[in-house]
N, CA and C atoms of all chains as a GROMACS GRO file, in nm:
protein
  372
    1UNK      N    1  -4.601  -0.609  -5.145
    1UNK     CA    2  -4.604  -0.481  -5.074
    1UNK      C    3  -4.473  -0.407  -5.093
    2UNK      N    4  -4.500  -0.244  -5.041
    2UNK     CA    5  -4.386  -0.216  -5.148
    2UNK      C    6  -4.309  -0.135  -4.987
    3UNK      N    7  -4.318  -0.197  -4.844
    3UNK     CA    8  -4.282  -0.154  -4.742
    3UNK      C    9  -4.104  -0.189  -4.757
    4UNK      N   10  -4.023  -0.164  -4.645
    4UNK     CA   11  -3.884  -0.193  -4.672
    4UNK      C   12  -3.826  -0.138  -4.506
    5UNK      N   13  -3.702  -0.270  -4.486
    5UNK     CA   14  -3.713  -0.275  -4.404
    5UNK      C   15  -3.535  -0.164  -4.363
    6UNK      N   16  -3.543  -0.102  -4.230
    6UNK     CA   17  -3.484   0.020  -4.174
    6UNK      C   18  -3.336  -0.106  -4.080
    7UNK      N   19  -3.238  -0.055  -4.127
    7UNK     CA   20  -3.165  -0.128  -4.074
    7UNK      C   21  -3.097  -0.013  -3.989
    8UNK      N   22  -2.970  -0.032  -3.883
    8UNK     CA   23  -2.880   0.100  -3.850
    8UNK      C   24  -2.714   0.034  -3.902
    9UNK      N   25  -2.666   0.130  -3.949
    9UNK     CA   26  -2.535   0.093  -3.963
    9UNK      C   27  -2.413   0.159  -3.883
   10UNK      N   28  -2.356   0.055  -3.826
   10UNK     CA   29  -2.226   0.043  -3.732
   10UNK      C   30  -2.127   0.006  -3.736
   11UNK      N   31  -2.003   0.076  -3.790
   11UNK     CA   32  -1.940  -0.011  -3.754
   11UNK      C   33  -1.890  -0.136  -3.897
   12UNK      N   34  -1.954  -0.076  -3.993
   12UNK     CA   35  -1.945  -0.165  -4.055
   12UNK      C   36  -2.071  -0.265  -4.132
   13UNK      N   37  -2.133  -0.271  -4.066
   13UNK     CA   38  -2.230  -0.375  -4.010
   13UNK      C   39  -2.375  -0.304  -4.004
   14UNK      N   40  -2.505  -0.425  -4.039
   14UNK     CA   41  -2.575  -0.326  -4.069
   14UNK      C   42  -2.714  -0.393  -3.951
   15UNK      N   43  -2.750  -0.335  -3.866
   15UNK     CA   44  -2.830  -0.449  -3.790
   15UNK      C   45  -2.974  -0.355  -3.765
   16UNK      N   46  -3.075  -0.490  -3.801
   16UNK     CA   47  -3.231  -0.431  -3.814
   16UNK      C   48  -3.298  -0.413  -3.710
   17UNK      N   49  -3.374  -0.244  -3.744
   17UNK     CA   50  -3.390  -0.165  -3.674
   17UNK      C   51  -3.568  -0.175  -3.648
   18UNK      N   52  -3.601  -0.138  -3.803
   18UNK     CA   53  -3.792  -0.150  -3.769
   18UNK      C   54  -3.840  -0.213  -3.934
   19UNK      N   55  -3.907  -0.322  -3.888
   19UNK     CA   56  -3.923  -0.408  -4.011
   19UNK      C   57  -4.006  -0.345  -4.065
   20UNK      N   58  -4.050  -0.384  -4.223
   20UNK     CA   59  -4.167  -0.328  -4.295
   20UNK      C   60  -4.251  -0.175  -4.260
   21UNK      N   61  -4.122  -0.097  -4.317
   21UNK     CA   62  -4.146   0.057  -4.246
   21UNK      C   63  -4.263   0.144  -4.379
   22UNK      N   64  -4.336   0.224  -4.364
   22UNK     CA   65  -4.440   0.256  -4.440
   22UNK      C   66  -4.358   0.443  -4.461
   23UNK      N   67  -4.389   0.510  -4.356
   23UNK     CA   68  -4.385   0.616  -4.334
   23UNK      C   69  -4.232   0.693  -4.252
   24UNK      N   70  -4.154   0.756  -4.338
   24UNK     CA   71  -4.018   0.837  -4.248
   24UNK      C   72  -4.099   0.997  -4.281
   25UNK      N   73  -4.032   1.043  -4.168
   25UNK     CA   74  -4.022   1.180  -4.165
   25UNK      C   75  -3.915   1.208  -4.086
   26UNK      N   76  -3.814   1.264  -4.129
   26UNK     CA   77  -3.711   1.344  -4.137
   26UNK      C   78  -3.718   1.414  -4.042
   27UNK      N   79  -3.672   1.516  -3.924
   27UNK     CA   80  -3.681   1.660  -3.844
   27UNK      C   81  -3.531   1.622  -3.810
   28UNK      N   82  -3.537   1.729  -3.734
   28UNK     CA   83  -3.410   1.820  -3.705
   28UNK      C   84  -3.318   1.706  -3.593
   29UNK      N   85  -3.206   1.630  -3.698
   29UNK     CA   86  -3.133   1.520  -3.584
   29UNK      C   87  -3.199   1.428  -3.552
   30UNK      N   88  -3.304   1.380  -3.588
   30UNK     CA   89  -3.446   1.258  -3.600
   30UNK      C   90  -3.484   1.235  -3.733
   31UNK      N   91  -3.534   1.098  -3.697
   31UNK     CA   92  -3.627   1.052  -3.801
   31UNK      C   93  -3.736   0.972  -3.746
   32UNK      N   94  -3.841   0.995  -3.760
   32UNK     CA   95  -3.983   0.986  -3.728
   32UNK      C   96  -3.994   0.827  -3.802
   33UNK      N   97  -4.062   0.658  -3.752
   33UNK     CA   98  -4.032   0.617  -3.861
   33UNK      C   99  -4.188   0.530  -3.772
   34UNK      N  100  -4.291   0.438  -3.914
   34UNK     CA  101  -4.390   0.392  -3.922
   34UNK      C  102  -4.416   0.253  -3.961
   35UNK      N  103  -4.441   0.172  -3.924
   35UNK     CA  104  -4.453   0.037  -4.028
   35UNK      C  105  -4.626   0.045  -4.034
   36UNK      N  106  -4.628  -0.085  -4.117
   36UNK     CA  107  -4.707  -0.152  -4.110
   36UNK      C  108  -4.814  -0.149  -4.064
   37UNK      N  109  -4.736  -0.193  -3.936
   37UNK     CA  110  -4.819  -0.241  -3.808
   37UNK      C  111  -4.810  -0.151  -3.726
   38UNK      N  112  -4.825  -0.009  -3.764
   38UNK     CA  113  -4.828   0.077  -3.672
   38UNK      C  114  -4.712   0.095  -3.572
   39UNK      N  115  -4.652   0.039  -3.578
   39UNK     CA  116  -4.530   0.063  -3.500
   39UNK      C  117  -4.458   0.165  -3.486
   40UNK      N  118  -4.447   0.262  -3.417
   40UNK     CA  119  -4.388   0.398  -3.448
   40UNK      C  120  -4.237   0.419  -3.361
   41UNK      N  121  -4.116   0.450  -3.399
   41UNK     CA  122  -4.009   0.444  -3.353
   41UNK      C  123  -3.954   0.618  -3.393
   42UNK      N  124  -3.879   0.640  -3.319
   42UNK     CA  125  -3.797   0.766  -3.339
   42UNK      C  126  -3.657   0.757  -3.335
   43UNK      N  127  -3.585   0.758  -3.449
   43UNK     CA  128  -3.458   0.728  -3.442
   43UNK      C  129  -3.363   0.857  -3.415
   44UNK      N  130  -3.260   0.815  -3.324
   44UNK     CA  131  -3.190   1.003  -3.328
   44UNK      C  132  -3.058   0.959  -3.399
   45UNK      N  133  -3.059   1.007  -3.563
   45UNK     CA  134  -2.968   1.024  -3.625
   45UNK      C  135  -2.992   1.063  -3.788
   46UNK      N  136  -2.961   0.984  -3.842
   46UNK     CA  137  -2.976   1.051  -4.047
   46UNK      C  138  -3.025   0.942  -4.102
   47UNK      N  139  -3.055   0.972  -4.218
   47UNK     CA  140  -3.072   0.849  -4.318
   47UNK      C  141  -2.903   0.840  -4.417
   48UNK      N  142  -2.867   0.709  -4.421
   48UNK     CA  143  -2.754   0.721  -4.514
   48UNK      C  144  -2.761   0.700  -4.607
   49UNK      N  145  -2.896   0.615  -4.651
   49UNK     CA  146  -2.906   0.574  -4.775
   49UNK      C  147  -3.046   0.479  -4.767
   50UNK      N  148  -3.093   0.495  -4.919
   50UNK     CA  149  -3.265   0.424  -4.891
   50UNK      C  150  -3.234   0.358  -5.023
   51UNK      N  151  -3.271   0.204  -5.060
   51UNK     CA  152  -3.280   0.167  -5.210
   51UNK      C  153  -3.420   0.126  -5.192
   52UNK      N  154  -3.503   0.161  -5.267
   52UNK     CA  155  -3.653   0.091  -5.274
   52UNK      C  156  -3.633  -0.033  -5.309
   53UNK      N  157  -3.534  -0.020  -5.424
   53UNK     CA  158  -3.524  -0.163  -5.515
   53UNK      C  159  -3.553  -0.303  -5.404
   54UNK      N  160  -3.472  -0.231  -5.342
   54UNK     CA  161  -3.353  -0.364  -5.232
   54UNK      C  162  -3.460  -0.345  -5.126
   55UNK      N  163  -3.543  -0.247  -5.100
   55UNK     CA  164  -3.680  -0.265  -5.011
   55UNK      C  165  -3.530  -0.244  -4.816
   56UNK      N  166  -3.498  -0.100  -4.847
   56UNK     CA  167  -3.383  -0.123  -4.744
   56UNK      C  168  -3.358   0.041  -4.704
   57UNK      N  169  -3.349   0.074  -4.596
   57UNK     CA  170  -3.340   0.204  -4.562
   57UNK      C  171  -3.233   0.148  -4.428
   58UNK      N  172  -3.129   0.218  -4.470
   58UNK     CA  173  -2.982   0.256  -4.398
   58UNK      C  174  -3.002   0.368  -4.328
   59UNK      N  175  -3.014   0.360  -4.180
   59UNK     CA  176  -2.985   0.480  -4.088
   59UNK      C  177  -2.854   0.480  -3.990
   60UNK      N  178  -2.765   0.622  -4.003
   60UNK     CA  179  -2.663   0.645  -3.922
   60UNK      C  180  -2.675   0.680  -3.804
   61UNK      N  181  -2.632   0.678  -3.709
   61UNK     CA  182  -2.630   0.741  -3.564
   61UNK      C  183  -2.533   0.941  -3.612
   62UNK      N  184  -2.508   1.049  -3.570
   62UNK     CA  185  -2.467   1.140  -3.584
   62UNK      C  186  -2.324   1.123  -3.574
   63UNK      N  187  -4.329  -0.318  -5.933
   63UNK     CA  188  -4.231  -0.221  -5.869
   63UNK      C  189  -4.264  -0.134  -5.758
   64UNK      N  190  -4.146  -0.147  -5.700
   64UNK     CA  191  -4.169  -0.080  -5.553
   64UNK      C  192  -4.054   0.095  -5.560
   65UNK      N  193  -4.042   0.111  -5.665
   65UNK     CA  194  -4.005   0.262  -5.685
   65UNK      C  195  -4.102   0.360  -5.635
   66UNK      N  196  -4.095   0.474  -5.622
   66UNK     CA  197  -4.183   0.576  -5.555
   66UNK      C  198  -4.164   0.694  -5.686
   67UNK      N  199  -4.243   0.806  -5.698
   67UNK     CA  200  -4.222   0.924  -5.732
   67UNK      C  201  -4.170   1.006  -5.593
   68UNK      N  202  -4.055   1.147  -5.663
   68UNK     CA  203  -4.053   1.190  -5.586
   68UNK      C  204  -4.092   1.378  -5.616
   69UNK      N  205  -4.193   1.391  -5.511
   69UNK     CA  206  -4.235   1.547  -5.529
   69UNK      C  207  -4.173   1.665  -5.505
   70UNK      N  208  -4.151   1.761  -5.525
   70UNK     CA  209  -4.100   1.878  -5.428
   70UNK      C  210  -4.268   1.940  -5.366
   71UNK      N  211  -4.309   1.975  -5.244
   71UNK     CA  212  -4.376   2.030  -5.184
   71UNK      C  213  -4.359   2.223  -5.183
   72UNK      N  214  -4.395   2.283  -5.255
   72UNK     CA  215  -4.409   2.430  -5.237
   72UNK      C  216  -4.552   2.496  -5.246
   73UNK      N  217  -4.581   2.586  -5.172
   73UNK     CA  218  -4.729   2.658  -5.154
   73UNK      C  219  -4.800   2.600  -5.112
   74UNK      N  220  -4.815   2.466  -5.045
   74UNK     CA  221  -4.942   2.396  -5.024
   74UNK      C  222  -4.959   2.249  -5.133
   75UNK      N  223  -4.884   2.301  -5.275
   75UNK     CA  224  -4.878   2.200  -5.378
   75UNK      C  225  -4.742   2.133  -5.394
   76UNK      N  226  -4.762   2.044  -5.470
   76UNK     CA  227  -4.697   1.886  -5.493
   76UNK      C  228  -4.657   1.895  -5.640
   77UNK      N  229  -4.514   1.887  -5.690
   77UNK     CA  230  -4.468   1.929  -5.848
   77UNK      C  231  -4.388   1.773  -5.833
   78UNK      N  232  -4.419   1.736  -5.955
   78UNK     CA  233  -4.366   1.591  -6.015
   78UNK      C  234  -4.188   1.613  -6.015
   79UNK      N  235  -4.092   1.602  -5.941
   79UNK     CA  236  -3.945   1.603  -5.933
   79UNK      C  237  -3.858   1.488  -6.080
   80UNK      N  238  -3.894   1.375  -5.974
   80UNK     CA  239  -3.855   1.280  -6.103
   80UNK      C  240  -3.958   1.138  -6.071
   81UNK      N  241  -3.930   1.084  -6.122
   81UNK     CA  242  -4.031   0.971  -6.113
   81UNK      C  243  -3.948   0.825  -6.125
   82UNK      N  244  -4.024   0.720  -6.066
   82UNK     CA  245  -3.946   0.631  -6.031
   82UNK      C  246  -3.799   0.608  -5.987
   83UNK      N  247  -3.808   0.676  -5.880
   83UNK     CA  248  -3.701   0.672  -5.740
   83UNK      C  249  -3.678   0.508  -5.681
   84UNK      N  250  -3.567   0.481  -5.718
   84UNK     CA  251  -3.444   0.374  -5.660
   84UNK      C  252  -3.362   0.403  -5.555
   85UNK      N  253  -3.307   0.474  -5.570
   85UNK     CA  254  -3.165   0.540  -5.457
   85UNK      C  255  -3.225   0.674  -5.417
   86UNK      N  256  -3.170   0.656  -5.289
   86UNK     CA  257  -3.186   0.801  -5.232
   86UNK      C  258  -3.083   0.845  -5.146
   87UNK      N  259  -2.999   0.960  -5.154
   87UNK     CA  260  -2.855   0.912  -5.058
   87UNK      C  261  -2.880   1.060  -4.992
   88UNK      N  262  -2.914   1.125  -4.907
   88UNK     CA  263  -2.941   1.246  -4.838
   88UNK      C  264  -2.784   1.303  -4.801
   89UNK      N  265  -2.724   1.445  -4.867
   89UNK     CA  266  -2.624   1.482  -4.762
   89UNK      C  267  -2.572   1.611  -4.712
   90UNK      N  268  -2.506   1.660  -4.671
   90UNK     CA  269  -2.553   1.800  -4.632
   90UNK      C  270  -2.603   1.891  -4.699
   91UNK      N  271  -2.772   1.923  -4.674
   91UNK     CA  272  -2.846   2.010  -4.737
   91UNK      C  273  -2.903   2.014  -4.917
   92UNK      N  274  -2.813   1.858  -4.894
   92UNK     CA  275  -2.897   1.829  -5.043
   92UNK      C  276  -2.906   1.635  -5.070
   93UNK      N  277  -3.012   1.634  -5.170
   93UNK     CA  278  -3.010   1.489  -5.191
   93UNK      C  279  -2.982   1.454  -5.326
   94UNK      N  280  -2.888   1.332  -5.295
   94UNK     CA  281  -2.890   1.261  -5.428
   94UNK      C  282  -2.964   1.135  -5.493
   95UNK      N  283  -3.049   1.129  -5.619
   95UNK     CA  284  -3.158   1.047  -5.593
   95UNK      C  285  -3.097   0.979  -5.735
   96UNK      N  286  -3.169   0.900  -5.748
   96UNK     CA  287  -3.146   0.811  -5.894
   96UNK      C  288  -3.246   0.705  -5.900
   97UNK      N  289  -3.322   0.702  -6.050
   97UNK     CA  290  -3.427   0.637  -6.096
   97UNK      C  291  -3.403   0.517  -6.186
   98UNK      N  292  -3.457   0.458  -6.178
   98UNK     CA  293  -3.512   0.287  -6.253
   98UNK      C  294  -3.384   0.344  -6.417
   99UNK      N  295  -3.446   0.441  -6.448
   99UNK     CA  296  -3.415   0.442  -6.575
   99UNK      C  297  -3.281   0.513  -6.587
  100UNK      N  298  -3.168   0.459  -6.468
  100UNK     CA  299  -3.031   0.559  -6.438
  100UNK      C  300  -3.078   0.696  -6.463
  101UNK      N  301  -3.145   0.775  -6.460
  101UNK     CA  302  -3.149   0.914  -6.450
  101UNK      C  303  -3.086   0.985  -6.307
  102UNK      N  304  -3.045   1.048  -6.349
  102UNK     CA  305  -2.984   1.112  -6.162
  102UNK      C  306  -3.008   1.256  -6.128
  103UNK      N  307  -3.030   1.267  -6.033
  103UNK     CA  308  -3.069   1.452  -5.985
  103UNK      C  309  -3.007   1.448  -5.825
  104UNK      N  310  -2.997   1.573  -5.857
  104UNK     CA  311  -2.941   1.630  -5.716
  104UNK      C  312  -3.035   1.747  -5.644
  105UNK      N  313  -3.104   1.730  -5.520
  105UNK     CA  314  -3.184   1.802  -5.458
  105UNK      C  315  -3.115   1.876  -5.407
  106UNK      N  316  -3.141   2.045  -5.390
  106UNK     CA  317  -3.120   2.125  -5.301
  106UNK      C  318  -3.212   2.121  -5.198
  107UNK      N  319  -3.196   2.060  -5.101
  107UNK     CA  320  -3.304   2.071  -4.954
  107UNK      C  321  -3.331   1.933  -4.903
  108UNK      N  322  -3.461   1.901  -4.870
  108UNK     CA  323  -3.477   1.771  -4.770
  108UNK      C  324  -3.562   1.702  -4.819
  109UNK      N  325  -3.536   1.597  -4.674
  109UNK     CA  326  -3.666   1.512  -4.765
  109UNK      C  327  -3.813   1.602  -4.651
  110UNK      N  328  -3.910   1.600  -4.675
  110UNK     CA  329  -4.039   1.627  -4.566
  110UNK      C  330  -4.083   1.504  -4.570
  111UNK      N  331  -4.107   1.427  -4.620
  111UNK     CA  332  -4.205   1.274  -4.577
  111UNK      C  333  -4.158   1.243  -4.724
  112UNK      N  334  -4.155   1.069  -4.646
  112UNK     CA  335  -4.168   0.940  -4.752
  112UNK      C  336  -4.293   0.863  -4.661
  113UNK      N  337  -4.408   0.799  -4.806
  113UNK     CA  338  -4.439   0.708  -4.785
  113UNK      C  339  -4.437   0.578  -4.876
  114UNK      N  340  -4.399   0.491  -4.818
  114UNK     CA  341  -4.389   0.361  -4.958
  114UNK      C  342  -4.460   0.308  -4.945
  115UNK      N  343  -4.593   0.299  -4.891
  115UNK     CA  344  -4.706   0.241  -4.937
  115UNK      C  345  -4.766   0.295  -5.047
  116UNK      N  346  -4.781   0.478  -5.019
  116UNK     CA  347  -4.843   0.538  -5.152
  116UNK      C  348  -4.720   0.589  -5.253
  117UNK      N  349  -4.595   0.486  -5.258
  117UNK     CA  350  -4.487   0.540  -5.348
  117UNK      C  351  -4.456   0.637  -5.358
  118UNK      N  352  -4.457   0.681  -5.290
  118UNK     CA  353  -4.432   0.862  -5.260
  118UNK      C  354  -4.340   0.966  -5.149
  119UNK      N  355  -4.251   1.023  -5.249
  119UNK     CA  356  -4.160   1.107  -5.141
  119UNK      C  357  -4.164   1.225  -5.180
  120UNK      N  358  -4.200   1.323  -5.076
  120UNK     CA  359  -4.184   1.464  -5.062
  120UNK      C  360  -4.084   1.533  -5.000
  121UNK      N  361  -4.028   1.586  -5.081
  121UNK     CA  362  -3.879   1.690  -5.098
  121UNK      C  363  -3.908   1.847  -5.098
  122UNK      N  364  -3.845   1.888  -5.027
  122UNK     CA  365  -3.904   2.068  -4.966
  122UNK      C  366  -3.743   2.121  -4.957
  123UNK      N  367  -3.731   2.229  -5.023
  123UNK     CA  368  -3.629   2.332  -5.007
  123UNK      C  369  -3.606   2.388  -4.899
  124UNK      N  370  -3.506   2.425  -4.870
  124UNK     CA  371  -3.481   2.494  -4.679
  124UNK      C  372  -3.536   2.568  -4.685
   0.00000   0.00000   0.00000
């Protein structure tokens, strides 16, 4: 499966946020985010960085 | 492979950007993306939706 998992980074440090995420959407100071399993989370900050490769999506706080 | 295409969204339609998306680094008001095959582009605008189930990210101009 080609899902990937949403970590937040702090600090340094990168600690997991929403496993096996399907679906982001982006808005204004949010990110809308989906797994799998339906799991739906709203993060309030950015994306810093996404590698598919690495199956890994890096989110910042503002 | 778990690379995605990525689209730009204008009029209602979906235009092929680049294809097989690895990196994606979002930063003010533009993105920087890079593919399987080191190719690199720089977006003017956002992302509107990723999904990595259907390998697919949609990119929309401000």
């Amino acid at each position: 499966m080609c899902e990937a998992n949403a970590y937040i980074y702090k600090d340094g440090k990168e600690e997991l946020y929403l496993e096996s995420v399907d679906i982001m959407v982006p808005e204004e100071g949010k990110i809308y985010l989906k797994n799998l399993f339906g799991e739906q989370k709203v993060f309030i900050g950015k994306i810093k960085e996404i590698s598919l490769l690495k199956h890994k999506i890096v989110l910042e706080n503002k």
